[in-house]
C-alpha positions in Angstrom: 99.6 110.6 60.0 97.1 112.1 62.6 98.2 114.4 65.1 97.3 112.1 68.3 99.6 108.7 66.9 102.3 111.4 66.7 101.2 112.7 70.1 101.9 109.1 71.1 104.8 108.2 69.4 106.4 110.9 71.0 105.3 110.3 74.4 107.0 106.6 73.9 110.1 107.9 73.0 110.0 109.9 76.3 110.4 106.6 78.2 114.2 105.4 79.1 115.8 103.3 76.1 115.1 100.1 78.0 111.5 100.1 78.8 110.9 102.0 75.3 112.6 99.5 73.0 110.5 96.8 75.2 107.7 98.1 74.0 108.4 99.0 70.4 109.4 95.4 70.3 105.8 94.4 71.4 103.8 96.7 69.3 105.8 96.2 66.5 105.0 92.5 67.1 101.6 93.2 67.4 101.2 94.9 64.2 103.3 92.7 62.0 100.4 89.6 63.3 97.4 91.6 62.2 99.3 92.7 59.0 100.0 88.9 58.4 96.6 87.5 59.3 94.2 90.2 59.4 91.0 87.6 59.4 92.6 86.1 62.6 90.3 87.2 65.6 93.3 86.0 67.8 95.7 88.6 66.7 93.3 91.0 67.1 93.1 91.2 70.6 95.5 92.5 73.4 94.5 90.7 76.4 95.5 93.1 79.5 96.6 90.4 81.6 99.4 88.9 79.4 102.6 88.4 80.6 104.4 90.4 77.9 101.3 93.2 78.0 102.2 93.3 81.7 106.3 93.6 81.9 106.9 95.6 78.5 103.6 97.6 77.1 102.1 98.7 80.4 105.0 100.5 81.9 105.5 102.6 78.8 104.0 106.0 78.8 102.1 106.2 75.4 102.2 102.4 74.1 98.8 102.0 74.9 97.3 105.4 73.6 99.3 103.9 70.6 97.1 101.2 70.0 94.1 103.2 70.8 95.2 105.6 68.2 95.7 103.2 64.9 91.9 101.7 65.9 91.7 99.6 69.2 88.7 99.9 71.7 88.3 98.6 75.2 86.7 95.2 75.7 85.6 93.2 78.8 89.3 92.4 79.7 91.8 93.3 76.6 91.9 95.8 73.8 90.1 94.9 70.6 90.6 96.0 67.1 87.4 95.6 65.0 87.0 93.7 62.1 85.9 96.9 60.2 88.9 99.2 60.8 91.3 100.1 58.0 94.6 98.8 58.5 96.9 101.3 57.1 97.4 103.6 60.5 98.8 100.5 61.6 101.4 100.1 58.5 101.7 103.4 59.2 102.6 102.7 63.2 104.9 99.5 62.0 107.2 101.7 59.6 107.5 104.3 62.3 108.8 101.5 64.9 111.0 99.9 62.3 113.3 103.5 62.4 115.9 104.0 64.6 114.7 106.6 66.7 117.1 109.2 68.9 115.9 109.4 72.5 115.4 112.8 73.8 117.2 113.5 77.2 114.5 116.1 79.1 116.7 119.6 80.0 116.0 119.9 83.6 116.3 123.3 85.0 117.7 124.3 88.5 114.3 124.6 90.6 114.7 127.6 92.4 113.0 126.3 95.7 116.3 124.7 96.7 117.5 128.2 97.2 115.1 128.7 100.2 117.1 126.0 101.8 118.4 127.1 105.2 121.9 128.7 105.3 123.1 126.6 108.4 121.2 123.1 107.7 122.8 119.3 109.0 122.8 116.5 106.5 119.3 115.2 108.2 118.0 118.5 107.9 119.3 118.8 104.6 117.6 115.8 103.5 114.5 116.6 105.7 114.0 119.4 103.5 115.1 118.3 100.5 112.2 115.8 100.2 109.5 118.3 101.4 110.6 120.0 98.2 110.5 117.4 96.0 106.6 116.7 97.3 105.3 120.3 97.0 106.8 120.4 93.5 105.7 117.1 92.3 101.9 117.9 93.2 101.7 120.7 90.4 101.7 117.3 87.8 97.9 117.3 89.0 97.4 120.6 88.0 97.8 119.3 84.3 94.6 120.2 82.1 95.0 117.4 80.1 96.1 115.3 82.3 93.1 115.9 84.4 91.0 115.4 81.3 92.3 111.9 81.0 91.9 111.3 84.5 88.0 112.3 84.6 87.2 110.2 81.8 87.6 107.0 83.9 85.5 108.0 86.4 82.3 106.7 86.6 80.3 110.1 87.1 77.0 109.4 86.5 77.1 105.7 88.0 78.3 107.5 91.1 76.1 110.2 91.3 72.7 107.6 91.0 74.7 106.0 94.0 75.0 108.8 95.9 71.3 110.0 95.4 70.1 106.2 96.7 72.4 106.8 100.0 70.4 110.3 100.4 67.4 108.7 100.1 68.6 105.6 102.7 69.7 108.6 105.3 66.0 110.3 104.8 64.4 107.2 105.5 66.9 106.3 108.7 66.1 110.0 109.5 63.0 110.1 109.7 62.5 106.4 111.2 64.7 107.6 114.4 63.0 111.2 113.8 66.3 113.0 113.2 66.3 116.4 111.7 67.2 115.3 108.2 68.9 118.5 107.5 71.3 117.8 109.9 71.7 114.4 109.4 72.7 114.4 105.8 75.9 116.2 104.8 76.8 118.2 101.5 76.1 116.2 98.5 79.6 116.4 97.2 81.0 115.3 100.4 79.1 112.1 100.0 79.8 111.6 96.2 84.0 111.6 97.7 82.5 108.8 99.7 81.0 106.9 97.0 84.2 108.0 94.9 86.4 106.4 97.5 84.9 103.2 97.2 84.7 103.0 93.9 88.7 103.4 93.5 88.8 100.8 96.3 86.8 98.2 95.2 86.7 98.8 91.1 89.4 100.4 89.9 92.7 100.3 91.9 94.5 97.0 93.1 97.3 96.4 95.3 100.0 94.6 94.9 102.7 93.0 97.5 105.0 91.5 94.7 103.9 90.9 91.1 102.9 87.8 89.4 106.1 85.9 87.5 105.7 87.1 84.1 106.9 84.1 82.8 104.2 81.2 84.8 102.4 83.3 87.1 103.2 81.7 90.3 104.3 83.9 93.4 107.4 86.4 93.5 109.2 87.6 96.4 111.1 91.1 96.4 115.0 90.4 96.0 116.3 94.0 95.6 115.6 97.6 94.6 117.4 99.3 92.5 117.5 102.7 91.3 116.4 103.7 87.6 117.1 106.4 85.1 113.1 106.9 84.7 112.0 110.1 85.9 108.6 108.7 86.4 109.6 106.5 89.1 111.4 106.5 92.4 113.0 103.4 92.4 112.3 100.1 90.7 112.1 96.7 92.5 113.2 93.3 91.4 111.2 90.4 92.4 112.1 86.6 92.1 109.5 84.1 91.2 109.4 81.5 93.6 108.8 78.8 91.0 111.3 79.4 88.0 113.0 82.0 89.0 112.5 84.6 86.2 113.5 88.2 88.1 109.9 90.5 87.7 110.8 94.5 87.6 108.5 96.1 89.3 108.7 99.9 88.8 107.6 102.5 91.6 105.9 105.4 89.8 105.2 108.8 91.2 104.0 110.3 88.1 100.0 109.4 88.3 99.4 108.9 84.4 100.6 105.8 83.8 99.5 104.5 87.0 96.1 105.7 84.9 96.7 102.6 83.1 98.5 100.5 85.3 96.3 100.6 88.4 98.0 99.0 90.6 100.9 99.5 93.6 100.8 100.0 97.0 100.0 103.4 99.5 101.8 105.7 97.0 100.8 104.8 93.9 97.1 104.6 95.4 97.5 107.8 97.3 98.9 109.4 94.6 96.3 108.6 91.6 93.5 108.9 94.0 94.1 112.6 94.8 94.5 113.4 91.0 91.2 112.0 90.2 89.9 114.6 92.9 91.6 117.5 91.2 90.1 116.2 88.5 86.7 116.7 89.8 87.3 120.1 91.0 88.1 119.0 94.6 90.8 120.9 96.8 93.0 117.9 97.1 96.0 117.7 99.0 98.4 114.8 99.2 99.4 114.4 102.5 103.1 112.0 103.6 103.7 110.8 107.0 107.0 110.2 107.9 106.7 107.4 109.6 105.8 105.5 105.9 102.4 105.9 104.4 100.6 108.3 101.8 96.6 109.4 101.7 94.8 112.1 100.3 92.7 115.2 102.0 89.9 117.2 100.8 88.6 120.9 101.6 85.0 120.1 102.5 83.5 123.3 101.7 80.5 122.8 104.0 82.3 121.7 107.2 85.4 124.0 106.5 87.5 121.6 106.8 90.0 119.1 105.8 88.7 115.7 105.4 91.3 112.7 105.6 90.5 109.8 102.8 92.2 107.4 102.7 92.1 105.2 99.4 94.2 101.9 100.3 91.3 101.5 103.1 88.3 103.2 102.0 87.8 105.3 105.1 87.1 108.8 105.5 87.2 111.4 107.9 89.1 108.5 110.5 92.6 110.7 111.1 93.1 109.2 114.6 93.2 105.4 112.8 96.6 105.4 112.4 98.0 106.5 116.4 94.5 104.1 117.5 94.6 101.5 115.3 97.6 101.0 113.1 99.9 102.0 116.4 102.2 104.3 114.5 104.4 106.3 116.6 103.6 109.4 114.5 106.5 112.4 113.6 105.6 114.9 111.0 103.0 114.9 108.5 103.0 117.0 105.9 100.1 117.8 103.5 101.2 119.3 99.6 98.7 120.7 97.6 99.6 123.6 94.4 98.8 126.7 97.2 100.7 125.7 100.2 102.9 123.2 102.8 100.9 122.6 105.7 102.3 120.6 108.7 99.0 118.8 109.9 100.1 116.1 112.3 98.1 117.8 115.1 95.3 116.3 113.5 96.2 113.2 113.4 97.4 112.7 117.1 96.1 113.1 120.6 99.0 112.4 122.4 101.0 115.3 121.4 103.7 114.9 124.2 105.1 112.0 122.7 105.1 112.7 119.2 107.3 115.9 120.1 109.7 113.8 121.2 109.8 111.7 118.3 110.1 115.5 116.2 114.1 115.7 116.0 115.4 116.5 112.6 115.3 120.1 112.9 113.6 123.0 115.4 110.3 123.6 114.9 110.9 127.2 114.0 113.1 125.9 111.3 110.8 124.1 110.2 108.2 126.3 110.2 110.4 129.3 108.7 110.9 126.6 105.9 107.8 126.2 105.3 106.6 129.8 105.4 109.2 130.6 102.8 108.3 127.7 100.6 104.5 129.0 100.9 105.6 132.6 99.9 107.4 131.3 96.9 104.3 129.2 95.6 101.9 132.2 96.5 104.2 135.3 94.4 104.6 133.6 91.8 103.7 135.4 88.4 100.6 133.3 87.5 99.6 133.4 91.3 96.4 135.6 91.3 95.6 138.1 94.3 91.9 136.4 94.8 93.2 132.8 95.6 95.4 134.3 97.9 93.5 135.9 99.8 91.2 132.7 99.3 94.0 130.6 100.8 95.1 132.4 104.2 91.4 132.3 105.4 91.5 128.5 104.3 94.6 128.2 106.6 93.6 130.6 109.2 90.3 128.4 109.7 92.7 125.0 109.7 94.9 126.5 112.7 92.5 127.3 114.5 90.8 124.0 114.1 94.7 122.1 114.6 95.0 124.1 117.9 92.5 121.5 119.8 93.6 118.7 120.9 91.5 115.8 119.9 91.2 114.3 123.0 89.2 117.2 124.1 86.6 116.0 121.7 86.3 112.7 121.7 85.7 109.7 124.7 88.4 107.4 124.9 86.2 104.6 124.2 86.1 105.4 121.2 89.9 104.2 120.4 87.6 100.2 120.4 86.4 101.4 116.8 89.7 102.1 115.2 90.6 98.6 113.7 94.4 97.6 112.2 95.5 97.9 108.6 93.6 95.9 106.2 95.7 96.3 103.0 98.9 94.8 102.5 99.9 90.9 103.0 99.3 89.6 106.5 102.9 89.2 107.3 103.7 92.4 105.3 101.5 94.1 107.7 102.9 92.1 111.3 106.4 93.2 110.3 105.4 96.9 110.5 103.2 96.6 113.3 100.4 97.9 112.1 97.8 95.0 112.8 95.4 95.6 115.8 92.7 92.7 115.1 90.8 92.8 118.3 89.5 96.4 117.8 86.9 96.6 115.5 84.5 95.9 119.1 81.3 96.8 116.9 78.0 95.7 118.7 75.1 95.3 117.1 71.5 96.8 119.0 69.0 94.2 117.9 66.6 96.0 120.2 66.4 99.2 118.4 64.2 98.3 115.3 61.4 96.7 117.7 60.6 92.8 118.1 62.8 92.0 114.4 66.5 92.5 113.8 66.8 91.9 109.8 70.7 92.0 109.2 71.6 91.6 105.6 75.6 91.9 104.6 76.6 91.9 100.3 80.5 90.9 99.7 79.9 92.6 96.2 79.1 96.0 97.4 80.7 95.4 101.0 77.8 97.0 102.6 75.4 95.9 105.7 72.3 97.1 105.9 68.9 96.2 108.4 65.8 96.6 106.8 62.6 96.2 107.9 59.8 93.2 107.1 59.1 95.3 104.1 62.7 95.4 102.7 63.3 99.3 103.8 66.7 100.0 104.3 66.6 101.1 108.1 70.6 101.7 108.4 73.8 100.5 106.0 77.2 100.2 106.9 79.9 100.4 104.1 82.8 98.0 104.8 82.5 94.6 106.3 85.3 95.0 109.1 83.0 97.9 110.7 80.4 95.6 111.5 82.2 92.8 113.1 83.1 92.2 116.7 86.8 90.5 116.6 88.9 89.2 113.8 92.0 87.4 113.8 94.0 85.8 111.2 94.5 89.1 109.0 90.6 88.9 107.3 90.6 90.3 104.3 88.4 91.2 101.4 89.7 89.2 98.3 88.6 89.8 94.8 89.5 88.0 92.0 89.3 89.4 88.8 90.4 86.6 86.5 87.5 84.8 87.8 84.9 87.9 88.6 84.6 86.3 92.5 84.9 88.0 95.6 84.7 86.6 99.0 86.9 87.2 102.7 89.6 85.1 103.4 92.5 84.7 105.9 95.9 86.4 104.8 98.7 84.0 103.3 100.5 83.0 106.1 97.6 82.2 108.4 96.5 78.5 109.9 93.3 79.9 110.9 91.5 82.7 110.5 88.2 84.0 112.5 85.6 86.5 112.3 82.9 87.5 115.2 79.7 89.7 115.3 78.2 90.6 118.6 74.1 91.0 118.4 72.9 92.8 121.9 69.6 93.6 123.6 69.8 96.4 124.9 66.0 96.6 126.0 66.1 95.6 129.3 62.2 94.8 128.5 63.0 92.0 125.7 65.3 89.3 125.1 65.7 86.8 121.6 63.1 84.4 121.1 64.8 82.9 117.6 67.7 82.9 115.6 67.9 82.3 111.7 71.2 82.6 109.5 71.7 81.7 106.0 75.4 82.7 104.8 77.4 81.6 101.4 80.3 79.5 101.6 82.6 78.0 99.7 85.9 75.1 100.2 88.7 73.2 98.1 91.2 71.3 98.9 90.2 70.2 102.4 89.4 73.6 103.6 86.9 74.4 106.1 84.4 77.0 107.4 83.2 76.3 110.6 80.3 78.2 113.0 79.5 78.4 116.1 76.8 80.6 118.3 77.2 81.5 121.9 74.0 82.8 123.6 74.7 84.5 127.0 71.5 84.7 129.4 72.4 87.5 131.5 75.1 90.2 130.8 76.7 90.6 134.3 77.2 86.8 134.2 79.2 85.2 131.3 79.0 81.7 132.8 74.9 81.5 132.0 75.7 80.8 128.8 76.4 78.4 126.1 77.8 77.2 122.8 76.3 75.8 119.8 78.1 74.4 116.5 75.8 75.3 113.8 75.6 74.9 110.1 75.7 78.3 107.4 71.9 77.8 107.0 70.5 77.6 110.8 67.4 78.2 112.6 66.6 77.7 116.3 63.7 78.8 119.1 66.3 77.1 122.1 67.9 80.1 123.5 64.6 82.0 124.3 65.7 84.7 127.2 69.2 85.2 126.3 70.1 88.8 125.7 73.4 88.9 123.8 74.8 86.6 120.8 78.3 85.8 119.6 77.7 84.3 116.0 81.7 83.2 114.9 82.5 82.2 111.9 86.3 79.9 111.7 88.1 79.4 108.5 90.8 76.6 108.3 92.4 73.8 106.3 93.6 74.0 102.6 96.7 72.7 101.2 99.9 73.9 99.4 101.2 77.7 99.1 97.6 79.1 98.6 95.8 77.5 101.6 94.8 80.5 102.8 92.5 81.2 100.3 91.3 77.7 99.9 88.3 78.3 102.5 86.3 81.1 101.5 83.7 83.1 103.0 80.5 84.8 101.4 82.0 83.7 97.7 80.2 85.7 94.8 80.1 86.8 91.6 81.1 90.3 91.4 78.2 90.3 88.7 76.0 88.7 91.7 74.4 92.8 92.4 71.7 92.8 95.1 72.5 88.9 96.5 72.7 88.6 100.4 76.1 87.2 101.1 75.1 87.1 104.8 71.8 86.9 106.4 70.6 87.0 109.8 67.1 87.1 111.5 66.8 87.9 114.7 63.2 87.6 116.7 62.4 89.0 120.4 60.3 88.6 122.7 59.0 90.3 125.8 60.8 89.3 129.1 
């Protein structure tokens, strides 16, 4: 038997006796249907979106590399075992399941960080501390060279790296059409790879997931209860209840990152967390960072700026750290940021109103704390394998992040600029409104129709979730990643849907919603010209007595919102009859639907996700002299 099956095997026998014998059960099953019909195409597939695949292979650390080892490749959308491929690994897989096998019980040895625990703490403190310690050692599983191995191999490199070349090229051209210094308007090349990177894990290879599909028919579960499990890999695991037939759906919470290599799916921690070990992975100096207050995201040592960049994966945004105070309305504690050097405390960079948040900072002093955290850095940074060049490496690092924590954002930046931060955008609607972290009216994004001369050319792809204007000969003036940046107001929890069973994507309301709406403001901010006409073509799709409605308000003069007026119009329009108006209001309404999934029953900009270049949103925009 090759080494890597037995590499395998013994990974699945590291799993607790339940989920292991689950998925012994299945692959035993598996093998004994190819062994019986080996001509049968059927039974030589694993479709990944199976029921049983789901609850009882997935979850197991090593079933899958088991199936991979004994001859499976990856297919479209399920594991495939070639009509060509000798069978006798997998006789040799199915004689090895059939034997009673003795679970090993991992020895865990007394971590010696819990001896830097204050001598006089309080049960809060205790506990305070307790997790801190738990989160700087738990980062050191991304220091795995194997593990990073496995991790890079899923990434995309050179797809990414052609992508990030065409964005230079986009920034040259914008730079030089506004006659920018490109130097200075283009950033390190690696910085904008974690970009591309970001939206990559976003949009192709992560999903979230509120509650999981019933196992058993597929309809909707809601969570019943949370219960703890023996699995080290996890924190806790969550039963959900189908809504339909009942069948309970375990759900389990992992915080070790390689199966969630597989899995791909969870919320802000298993996002956060697989997200910063694919940085590792490429070399990045990645740091997971936890705010108290309930949410997880990643940061990343930007050699160029010398800096910390905040990433966050669950929203593709980067370098935003003021979204959460502006436009999530967290009331903000501590914030701690892990990485295999150091603890860093780095809320100060995620606040500007650093009077309240001191309040809310009431576990422990902050010379406790900071003591604490000293000690905890010491530890890491004397340790045997610790080498004298990345230490000194590591106290400029931190010297240079002081001194940037030490201003106070404020002092930087206009208040104005709190319009921009929008609300969360993943997560269920309602999931979302119970934790408070919905601000729909900020977004506030204006577009300047007047900058690009006497033609405003806006074009908007669902697939790549990018805006761009171009120019009448289809040069990419300006792009915009993410379609909530470029609108005005949204209500009704908007979200970007995609749906990989049928390769669509389009935005929809959350579930929950009657009605949801999205707005984009077009401006003139030439006092010399004004619009002369207006053309939009935009894809839509209903069912089930759903609706998408438009509407376009033209205002004639912007100190005076009564000279204007409203127009119902139709997803492919064209007018010349608001000639002299200097601002437009273009909004689209979704409504209607029946049954549990009304919400996604009206759909806007539906498209393949195999669609590429097509124009999921159009608009034209023609000025004149006043």
């Amino acid at each position: 038997m090759e080494k890597d099956l037995q590499r395998s095997l013994e990974l699945l026998r590291e799993n607790v006796e339940e989920v292991r014998n689950d998925a012994e059960a299945v692959l035993s099953s598996i093998c004994q249907n190819i062994l019986s019909y080996p001509d049968d195409k059927q039974h030589r597939e694993v479709r990944l979106d199976d029921p049983l695949v789901i609850a009882k292979l997935l979850p197991a650390l090593g079933a899958i590399e088991c199936l991979f080892d004994v001859g499976f490749i990856e297919a479209t959308d399920c594991l495939s075992l070639p009509q060509e491929t000798p069978l006798t690994k997998l006789q040799t897989l199915q004689k090895l399941l059939n034997k009673s096998t003795v679970p090993r019980t991992p020895v865990v040895a007394r971590n010696k960080l819990y001896d830097l625990l204050p001598a006089a703490c309080t049960a809060k403190e205790s506990k305070f501390f307790k997790s801190i310690i738990g989160q700087f050692e738990s980062v050191l599983r991304y220091e795995d060279a194997e593990l990073q191995e496995k991790a890079k191999k899923l990434i995309p490199i050179v797809d990414l790296e052609i992508v990030t070349m065409t964005r230079i090229r986009q920034l040259q051209k914008h730079a030089k059409f506004n006659q920018i210094d490109a130097e200075k308007e283009i950033d390190d090349v690696k910085d904008l790879f974690l970009m591309e990177l970001l939206h990559w894990f976003k949009y192709k290879f992560f999903t979230w997931v509120d509650s999981p599909k019933c196992t058993a028919c597929f309809s909707e579960c809601n969570l019943q209860e949370v219960v703890r499990t023996d699995d080290l890999r996890c924190s806790r695991t969550e039963i959900h209840k189908c809504t339909k037939c009942g069948t309970r759906v375990k759900f389990p919470r992992y915080t070790d990152p390689e199966p969630l290599l597989i899995l791909r799916r969870g919320r802000c921690g298993e996002w956060a967390n697989t997200f910063t070990l694919l940085c590792r992975a490429l070399g990045y100096d990645a740091r997971f960072v936890h705010d108290e207050t309930d949410h997880v995201w990643t940061e990343v040592w930007s050699i160029r700026e010398k800096r910390w960049i905040h990433l966050d994966p669950c929203e593709d945004v980067m370098d935003r750290p003021l979204m959460y105070e502006k436009g999530w309305k967290k009331k903000l504690s501590y914030i701690m940021a892990f990485s295999k050097d150091e603890v860093q405390d780095v809320t100060w960079r995620y606040t500007r109103d650093q009077k309240a948040v001191m309040k809310r900072r009431n576990i422990c002093s902050e010379a406790k704390l900071l003591q604490f955290i000293e000690s905890l850095n010491r530890h890491r940074q004397c340790s045997p394998n610790y080498s004298a060049a990345r230490r000194q490496y590591v106290i400029k690092r931190r010297l240079l992040e002081l001194a940037e924590l030490i201003h106070v954002p404020s002092s930087k930046q206009n208040p104005k600029d709190d319009e921009s931060y929008h609300g969360r955008t993943t997560g269920s609607y309602h999931w979302r409104q119970t934790r408070g972290e919905i601000s729909e009216t900020a977004a506030k994004h204006v577009w300047d129709i007047s900058k690009y001369g006497d033609a405003f050319r806006l074009r908007y792809s669902i697939v790549k979730d990018a805006y761009k204007v171009t120019n009448i000969d289809s040069e990419v003036l300006m792009d915009m990643s993410g379609w909530q940046n470029g609108v005005y107001e949204v209500e009704g929890g908007m979200r970007r849907k995609e749906e990989h069973d049928w390769k669509m994507v389009y935005l929809s309301r959350s579930p929950g919603s009657a009605l949801g709406k999205v707005k984009w403001c077009f401006l003139v901010k030439d006092p010399n010209l004004c619009v002369r006409t207006f053309d939009l073509k935009a894809s839509v799709q209903v069912f089930f007595e759903a609706d998408v409605s438009w509407e376009l308000e033209a205002i004639f003069d912007n100190e005076k919102r009564d000279q204007s007026i409203v127009l119902p119009i139709d997803a492919y329009y064209h007018t010349d009859q608001l000639k002299g108006s200097v601002k437009l209001i273009l909004t689209a309404t979704l409504s209607g639907g029946t049954g549990d999934c009304a919400w996604q029953h009206a759909q806007l900009f539906r498209q393949s996700l195999a669609a590429g270049n097509d124009c999921s949103l159009s608009v034209d925009i023609r000025l004149e002299n006043r």
